[in-house]
C-alpha positions in Angstrom: 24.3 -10.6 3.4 27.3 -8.2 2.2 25.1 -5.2 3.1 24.2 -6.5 6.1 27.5 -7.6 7.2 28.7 -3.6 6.1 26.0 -2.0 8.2 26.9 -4.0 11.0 30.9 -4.6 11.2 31.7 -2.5 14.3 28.8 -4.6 16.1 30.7 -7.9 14.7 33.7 -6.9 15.7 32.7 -6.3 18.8 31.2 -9.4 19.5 34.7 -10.6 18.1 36.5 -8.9 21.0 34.6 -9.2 23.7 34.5 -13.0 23.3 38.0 -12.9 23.5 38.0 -10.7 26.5 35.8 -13.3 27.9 37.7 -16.6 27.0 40.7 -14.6 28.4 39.0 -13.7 31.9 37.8 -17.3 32.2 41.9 -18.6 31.9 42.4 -15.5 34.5 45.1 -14.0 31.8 45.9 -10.6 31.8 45.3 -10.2 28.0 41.5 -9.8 29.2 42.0 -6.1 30.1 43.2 -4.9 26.5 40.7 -7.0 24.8 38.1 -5.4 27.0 39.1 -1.8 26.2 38.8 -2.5 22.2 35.2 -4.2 22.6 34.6 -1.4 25.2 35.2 1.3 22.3 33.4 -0.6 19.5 30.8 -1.1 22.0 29.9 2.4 22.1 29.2 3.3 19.2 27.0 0.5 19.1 24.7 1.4 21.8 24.7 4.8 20.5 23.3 4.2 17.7 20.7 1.4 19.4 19.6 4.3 21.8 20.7 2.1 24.9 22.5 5.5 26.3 23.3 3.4 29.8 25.3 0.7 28.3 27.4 3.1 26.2 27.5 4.8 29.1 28.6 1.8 30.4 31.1 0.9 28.0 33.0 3.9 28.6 32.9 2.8 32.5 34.5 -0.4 31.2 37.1 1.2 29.4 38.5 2.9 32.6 37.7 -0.3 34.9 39.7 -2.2 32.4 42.8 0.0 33.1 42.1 -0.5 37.2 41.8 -4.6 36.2 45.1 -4.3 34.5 47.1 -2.9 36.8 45.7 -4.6 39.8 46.3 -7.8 37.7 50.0 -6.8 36.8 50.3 -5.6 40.0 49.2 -9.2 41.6 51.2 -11.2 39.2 54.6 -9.2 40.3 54.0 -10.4 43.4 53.5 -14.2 42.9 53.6 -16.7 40.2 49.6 -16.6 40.1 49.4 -13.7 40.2 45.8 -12.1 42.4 44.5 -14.8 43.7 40.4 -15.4 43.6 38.7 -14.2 47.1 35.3 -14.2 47.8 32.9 -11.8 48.6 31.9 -11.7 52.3 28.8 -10.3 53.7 29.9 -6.8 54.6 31.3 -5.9 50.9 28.2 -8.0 49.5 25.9 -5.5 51.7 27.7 -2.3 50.4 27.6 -3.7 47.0 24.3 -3.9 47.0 23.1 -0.8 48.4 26.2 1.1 46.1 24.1 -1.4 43.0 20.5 -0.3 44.1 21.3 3.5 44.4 23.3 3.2 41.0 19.9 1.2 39.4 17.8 4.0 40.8 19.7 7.0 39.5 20.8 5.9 36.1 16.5 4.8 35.5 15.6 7.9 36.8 18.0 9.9 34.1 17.3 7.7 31.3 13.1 7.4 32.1 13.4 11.3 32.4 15.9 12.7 29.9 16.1 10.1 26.9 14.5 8.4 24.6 15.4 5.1 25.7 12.5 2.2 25.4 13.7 0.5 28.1 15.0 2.8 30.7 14.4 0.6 33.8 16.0 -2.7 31.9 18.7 -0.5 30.6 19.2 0.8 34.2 19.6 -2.1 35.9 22.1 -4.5 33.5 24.2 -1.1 33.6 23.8 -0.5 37.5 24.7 -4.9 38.4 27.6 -4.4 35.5 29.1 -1.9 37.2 29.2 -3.6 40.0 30.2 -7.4 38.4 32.8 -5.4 36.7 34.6 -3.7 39.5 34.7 -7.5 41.5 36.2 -8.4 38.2 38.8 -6.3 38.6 39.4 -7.7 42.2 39.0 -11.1 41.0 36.2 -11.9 43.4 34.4 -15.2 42.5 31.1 -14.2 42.6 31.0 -11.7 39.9 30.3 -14.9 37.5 26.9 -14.8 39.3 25.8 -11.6 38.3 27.4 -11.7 34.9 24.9 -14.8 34.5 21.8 -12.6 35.5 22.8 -9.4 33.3 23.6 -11.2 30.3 20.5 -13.1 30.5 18.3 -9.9 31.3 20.5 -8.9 28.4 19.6 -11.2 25.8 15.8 -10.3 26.4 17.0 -6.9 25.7 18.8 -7.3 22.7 16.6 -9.6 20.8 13.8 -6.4 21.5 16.3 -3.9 19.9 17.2 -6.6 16.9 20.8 -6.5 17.7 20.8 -10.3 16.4 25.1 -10.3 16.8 24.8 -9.3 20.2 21.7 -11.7 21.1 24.3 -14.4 20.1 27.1 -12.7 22.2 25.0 -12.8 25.3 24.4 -16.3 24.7 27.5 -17.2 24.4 28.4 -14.5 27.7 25.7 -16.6 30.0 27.5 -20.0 29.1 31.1 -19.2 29.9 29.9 -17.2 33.0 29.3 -20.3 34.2 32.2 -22.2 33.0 34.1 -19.0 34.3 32.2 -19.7 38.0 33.3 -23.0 37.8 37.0 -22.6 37.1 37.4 -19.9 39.1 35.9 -21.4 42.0 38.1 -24.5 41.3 41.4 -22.3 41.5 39.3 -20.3 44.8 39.5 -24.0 46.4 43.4 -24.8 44.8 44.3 -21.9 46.2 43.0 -22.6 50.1 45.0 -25.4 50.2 
């Protein structure tokens, strides 16, 4: 168990931080962003050495969306006691989202099918290519991010139990509950905040 536990520390503490970053995103408090960079990081090198090159890839889109998130969320809470309120989507972003998700999906499985190893390049592609997207509405604190955050980290899970990352299995578990207790709240506060 030691062993185990030494082989796989930055992968635990990685699951560590990013359930943080998640409890902390649910409670729409700014610590999220931070949290998000240090499981971003840790998160790398564990995808690197799992061969799943579009979720390092990923990661390191994280890190620098995480820095966007924090400012837009500092920015947002200078201007009110809430700080940025929850929107929702709307039809026209929802249609550039996913035409900007599908291209993203097509490219990324393209490069990975082409020029890695990667087992899965397709699966890989497209939990990277909705993550990108779920992460950016995130940032904007759009409600409907929770929704794809449900569907990748269930697509996930399938993923990781292939590749034996058992920690991370767990992680995405645990990710595709609080989605939807982060739906939930969020669209509580969406419905606070109307009135």
């Amino acid at each position: 168990m030691i062993s185990w536990l030494g082989a796989h520390y930055v992968e635990i503490l990685g699951v560590i931080f990013s359930i943080l970053y998640l409890f902390f995103s649910i409670r729409q408090n700014i610590l999220l962003w931070p949290l998000g960079i240090a499981s971003a990081l840790l998160y790398m090198v564990v995808f690197y050495q799992s061969k799943f090159y579009a979720d390092m890839g990923l990661n390191g889109y994280y890190v620098v969306i995480s820095i966007y998130g924090w400012i837009l969320w500092r920015r947002g809470s200078r201007e009110g006691e809430s700080g940025l309120p929850v929107s929702r989507l709307g039809m026209r972003n929802a249609v550039v989202l996913l035409v900007i998700t599908l291209a993203a999906f097509g490219i990324i499985g393209m490069i990975l099918d082409r020029y890695t190893d990667s087992p899965v390049p397709y699966w890989d592609a497209f939990t990277t290519a909705v993550s990108f997207t779920a992460t950016w509405m995130l940032a904007r604190k759009i409600l409907e991010n929770w929704i794809l955050w449900i569907i990748v980290d269930a697509v996930s899970m399938g993923l990781y139990l292939y590749r034996g990352l058992y920690p991370t299995l767990l992680l995405f578990a645990v990710y595709t509950t609080m989605a939807v207790i982060g739906y939930l709240k969020w669209f509580r506060a969406y419905k606070t905040g109307m009135q």
